[in-house]
N, C-alpha and C positions, 0 to 999 in steps of 0.2 A: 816599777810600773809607771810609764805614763800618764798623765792625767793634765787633762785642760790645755789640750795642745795649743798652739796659737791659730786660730783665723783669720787671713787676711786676705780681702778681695783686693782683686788685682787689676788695673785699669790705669786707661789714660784718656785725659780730657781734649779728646780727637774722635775721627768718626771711625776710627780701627787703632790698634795699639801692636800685640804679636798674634790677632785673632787676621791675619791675614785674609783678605775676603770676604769676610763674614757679614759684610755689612750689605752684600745682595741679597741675605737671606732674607722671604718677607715677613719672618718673624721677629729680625732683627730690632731691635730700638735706637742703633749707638747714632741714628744718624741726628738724633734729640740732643747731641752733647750739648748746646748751644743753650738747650731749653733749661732754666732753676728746676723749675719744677722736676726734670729726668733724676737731677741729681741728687733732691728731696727723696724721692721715691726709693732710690738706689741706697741711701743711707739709712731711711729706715725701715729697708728690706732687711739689708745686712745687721742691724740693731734688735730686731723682732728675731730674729734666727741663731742669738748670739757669736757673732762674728765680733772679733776685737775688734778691727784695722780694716779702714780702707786705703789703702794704698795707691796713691797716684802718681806715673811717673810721667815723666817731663823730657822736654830738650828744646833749644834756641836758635834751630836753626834746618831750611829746608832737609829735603834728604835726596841729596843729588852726585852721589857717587855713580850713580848708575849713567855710565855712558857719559860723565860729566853733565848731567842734566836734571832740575825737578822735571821734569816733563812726564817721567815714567812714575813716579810717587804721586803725582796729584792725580794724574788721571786716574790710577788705581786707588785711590784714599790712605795711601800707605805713610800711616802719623801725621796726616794733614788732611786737611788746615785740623791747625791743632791752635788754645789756647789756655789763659795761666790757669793753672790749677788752686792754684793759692787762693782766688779772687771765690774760690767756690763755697770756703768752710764753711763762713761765718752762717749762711743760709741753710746747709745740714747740721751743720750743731744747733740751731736753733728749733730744729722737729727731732733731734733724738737728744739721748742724757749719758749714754755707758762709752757708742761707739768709738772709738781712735781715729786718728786722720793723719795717717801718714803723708807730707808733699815733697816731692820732688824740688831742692833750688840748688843750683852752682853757683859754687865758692868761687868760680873763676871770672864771675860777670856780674859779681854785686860786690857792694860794703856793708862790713861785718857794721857799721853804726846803724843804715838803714836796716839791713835785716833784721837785727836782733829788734828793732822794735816792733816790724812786722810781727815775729814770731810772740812776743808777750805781747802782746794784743789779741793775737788768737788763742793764746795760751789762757787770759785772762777769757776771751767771749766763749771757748768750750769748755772752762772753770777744769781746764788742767787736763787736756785731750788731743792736743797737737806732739807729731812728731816731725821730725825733720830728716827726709832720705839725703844725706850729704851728696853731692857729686863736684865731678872736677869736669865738665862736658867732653864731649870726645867728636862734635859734629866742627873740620872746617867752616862752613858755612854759616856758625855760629861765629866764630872768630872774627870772619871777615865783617859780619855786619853788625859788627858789637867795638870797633875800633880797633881792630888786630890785621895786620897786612897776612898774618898764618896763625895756625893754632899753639899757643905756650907748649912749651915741650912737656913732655907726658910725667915726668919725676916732678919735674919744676912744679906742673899745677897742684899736684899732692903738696908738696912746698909751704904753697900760697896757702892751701887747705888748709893745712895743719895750724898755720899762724892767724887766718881768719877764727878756726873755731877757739885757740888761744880769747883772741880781744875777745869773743864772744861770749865765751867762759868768763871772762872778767867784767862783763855788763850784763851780766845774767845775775852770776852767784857772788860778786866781790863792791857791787858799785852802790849798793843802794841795801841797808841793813834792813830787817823786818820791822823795826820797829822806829824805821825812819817816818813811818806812817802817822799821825798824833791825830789830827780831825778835830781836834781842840778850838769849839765853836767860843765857849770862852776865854782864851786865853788868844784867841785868831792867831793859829797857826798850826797849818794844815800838814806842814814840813817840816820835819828838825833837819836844818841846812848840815849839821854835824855830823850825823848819820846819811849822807850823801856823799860818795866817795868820787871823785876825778881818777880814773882805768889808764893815765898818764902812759900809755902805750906807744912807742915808737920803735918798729920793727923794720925789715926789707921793706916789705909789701902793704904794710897798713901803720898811719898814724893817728892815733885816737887820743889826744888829750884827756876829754872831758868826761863826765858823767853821764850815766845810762840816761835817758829822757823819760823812762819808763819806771812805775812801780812794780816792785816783783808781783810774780804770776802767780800761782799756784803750784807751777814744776818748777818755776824760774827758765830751766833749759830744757827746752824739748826733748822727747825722748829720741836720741839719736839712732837713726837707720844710717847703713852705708853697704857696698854693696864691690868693695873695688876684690881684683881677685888675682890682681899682677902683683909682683915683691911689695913696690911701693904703697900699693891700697892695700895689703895683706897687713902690713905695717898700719899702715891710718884707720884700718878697723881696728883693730889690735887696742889700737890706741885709744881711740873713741866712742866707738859702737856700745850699742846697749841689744840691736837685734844687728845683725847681719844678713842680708840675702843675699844666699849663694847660689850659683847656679852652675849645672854640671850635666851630663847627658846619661851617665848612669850612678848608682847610688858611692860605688866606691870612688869616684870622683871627689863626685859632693863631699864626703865621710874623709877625703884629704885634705882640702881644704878646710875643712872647720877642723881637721886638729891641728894645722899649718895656724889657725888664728886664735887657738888656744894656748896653741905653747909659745904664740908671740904676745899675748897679751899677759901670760903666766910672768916674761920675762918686764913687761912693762908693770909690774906689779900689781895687777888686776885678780881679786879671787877666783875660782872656780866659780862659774853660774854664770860668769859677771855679764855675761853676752849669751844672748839668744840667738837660734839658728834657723831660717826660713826658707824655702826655695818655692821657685813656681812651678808649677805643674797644671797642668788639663784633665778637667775630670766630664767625661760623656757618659751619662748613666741615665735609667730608667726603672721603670719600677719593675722588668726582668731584662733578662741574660740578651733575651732577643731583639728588647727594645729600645736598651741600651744600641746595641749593634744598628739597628736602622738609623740610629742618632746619627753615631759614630759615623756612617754611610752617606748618611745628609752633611754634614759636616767636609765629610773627606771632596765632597760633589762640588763646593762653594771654595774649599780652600785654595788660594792661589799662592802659588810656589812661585815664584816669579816675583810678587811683592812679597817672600818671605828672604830670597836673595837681595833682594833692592833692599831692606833695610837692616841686612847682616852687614852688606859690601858697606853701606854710610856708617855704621855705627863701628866697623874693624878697618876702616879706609884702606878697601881692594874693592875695585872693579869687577866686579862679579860677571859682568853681560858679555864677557867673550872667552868663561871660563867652562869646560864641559861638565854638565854633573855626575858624569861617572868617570871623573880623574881625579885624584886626591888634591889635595890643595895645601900646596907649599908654605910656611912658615916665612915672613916676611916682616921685617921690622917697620913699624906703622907708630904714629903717634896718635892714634886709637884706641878701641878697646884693645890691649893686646889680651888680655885672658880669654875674653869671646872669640877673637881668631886662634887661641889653642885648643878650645873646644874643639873644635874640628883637623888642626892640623895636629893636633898631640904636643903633649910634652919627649923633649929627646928623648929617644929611644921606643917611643910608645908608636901603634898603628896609625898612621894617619885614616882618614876618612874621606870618603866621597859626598861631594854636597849632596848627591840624591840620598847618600844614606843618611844625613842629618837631617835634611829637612823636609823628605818624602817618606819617612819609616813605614814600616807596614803598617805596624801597631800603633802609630803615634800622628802628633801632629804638631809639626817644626820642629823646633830644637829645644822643647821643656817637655820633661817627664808627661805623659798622657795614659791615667787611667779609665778602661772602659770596663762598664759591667753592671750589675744591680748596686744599688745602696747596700748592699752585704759586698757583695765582692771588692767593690771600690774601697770598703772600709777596711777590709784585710790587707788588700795590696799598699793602703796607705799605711796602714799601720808597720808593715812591712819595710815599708820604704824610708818612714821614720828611725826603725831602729836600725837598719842597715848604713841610714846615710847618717845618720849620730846627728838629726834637725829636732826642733822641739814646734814645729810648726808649718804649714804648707803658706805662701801666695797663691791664691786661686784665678788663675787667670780666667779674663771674661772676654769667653770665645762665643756667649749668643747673650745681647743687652734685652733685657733679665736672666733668660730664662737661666743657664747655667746656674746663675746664683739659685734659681728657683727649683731647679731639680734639685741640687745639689742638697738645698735644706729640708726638701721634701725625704729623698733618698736614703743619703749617704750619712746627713747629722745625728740622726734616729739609731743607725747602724757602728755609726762609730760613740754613742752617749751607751750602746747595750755590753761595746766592747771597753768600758772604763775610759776610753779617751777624753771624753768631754759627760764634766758631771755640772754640778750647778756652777760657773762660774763666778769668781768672785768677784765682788759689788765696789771694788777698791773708786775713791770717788777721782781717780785719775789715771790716764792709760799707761803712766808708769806702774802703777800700783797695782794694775790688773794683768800686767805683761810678769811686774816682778811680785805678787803677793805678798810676799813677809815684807817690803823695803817701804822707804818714805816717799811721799812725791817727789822729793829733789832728786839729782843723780847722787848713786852712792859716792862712797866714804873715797874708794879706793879711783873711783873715777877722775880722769882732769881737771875735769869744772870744778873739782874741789878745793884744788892745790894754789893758792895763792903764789 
């Protein structure tokens, strides 16, 4: 049986993310991204409601495959203007104490030296609460105006990845001992230089002599998120992941994929558990059957399909704006998302799909799972969808700023805590230790960050 699924709200620090639309709604908030205070409120909504994770995804660069232009993304708000999300924690960990903070940064336009101090610093300001969504970016656009004439090939940036979270792993868990720390106001000295190790690192893609600049954190290394779904990120989860967000258009998708990243992480020497499984989904409900449905209906009135293509076609690099939506859409080798363009073109030998049938469904809205219904029904169909897709947790995407959250805990939390899903959550003092209960704040035993 289930219990204490994961919660993680789902969001991006922009004035829409995949709630396409939504931001004409005059109930809407998201167009507050900008304001501290939004994102104060938003974290300890989700903290008050016991939600683990807030999860914010990112990217570095316009969204201008459409027509080869931003023109069609700005004017619609589609993931812009968008900005860092990273820059947001330090201000919500400091009004809550349990929540998690998942961010979004790629491995393919930073240094593993800066970042890792980045992340133990916020690992130290939310006393062991930060996670890290890895990515390898997938926007040309980001390429070109980050010092790249085109975007690194799609295996290659996994590549880079993989050797970035190496050094990372070694300025985390290998460079600097616990008890490097002394404070010794009599003997003045604050450092034992001894217990200070040089990561003497020299690889392809990164050379890192020296020593971490930083004191260990409380996790030391973030709890790792990642989220790839082609060979090569099937592999880099495998490898490193501690949650995975998968994403799939029906449950036996999803439920492929997560045993595709179990029996490759089984082969990487990782135990059973070792990795947690989460997908996004939309939930419109109401306190009944009917009122859910007028949601659902308001919802469906505001959603724009149009900026749901504009930011499929930038994020799987195809042109979408001269494609019809009721013709299937051809499999096309892209150095893109390529797992997001299988979603809809199939894997060989599977049906392909028509863009209207992915991202206009009847029952749904765009191309992540959408339950509609009471706080009882929603909590079955999730429950449903969990043991079907073999996840141990939903992303909850935030398709109206609040309110979704605010149904949803009103609803659906009450409804799913009657059916054992969610009992007292435990109190662990770091969001490794509340994701994994029995384990230690650090990564486990069998994990990379281990292995010297």
């Amino acid at each position: 049986m289930r219990k204490n699924i994961i919660l993680s709200g789902f969001t991006m620090a922009a004035v829409s993310h995949i709630n396409y639309g939504m931001w004409r709604d005059p109930q809407d908030n998201s167009h507050r991204y900008t304001d501290i205070a939004y994102w104060v409120e938003l974290a300890k909504l989700l903290e008050e409601q016991g939600f683990d994770c807030l999860f914010i995804a990112d990217a570095l660069g316009l969204i201008d495959s459409w027509q080869g232009s931003p023109a069609a993304s700005l004017a619609q708000g589609i993931q812009s203007p968008l900005i860092d999300p990273l820059l947001l924690v330090s201000a919500m960990a400091a009004h809550t104490s349990r929540l998690g903070f998942g961010v979004t940064v790629s491995t393919t336009y930073e240094q593993p030296y800066l970042l890792a101090r980045k992340f133990t610093t916020l690992d130290h300001l939310t006393k062991g609460r930060i996670a890290w969504n890895v990515v390898t970016s997938q926007l040309e656009s980001a390429a070109r105006n980050l010092g790249l004439e085109k975007q690194m090939d799609h295996d290659e940036r996994y590549e880079r990845a993989d050797e970035f979270l190496n050094v990372s792993y070694k300025l985390w868990q290998h460079s600097w001992e616990r008890a490097a720390l002394k404070r010794d106001k009599v003997a003045g000295v604050y450092t034992d230089p001894q217990r200070v190790h040089p990561v003497a690192h020299k690889g392809r893609w990164f050379t890192v002599p020296d020593a971490h600049l930083s004191e260990p954190s409380p996790q030391r290394t973030p709890v790792i998120f990642q989220a790839g779904g082609s060979p090569s990120g099937i592999d880099f989860a495998a490898r490193h992941a501690e949650v995975v967000f998968v994403a799939g258009l029906d449950a036996s998708g999803v439920k492929k994929q997560v045993a595709a990243i179990k029996a490759r992480a089984a082969e990487h020497g990782r135990a059973p558990g070792a990795i947690k499984f989460i997908s996004a989904v939309t939930v419109i409900t109401g306190a009944t059957e009917e009122e859910a449905q007028v949601n659902f209906a308001r919802r469906r009135a505001h959603y724009d399909l149009q900026g749901a293509l504009i930011h499929y076609g930038a994020s799987t690099g195809v042109d979408l704006s001269g494609h019809s939506l009721d013709a299937p859409l051809e499999w096309q080798q892209t150095n893109s998302n390529r797992s997001m363009l299988k979603m809809v073109t199939g894997e060989e030998g599977q049906p392909r799909k028509t863009l209207r049938e992915v991202f206009q469904p009847e029952e749904g809205l765009g191309r992540q799972k959408t339950f509609v219904g009471s706080g009882e029904s929603v909590a079955a169909q999730l429950e449903t969808w969990l043991d079907d897709s073999d996840t141990d947790g939903i992303n909850l995407a935030q398709w109206l700023s609040p309110g979704c959250f605010e149904d949803f805990a009103r609803w659906v939390i009450p409804a799913l805590k009657q059916r054992g899903l969610l009992s007292e959550k435990p109190t662990g003092p770091t969001l490794r230790q509340r994701l994994f209960p029995q384990g230690a704040a650090e990564p486990a035993s069998d994990h990379p960050a281990q292995q010297k």
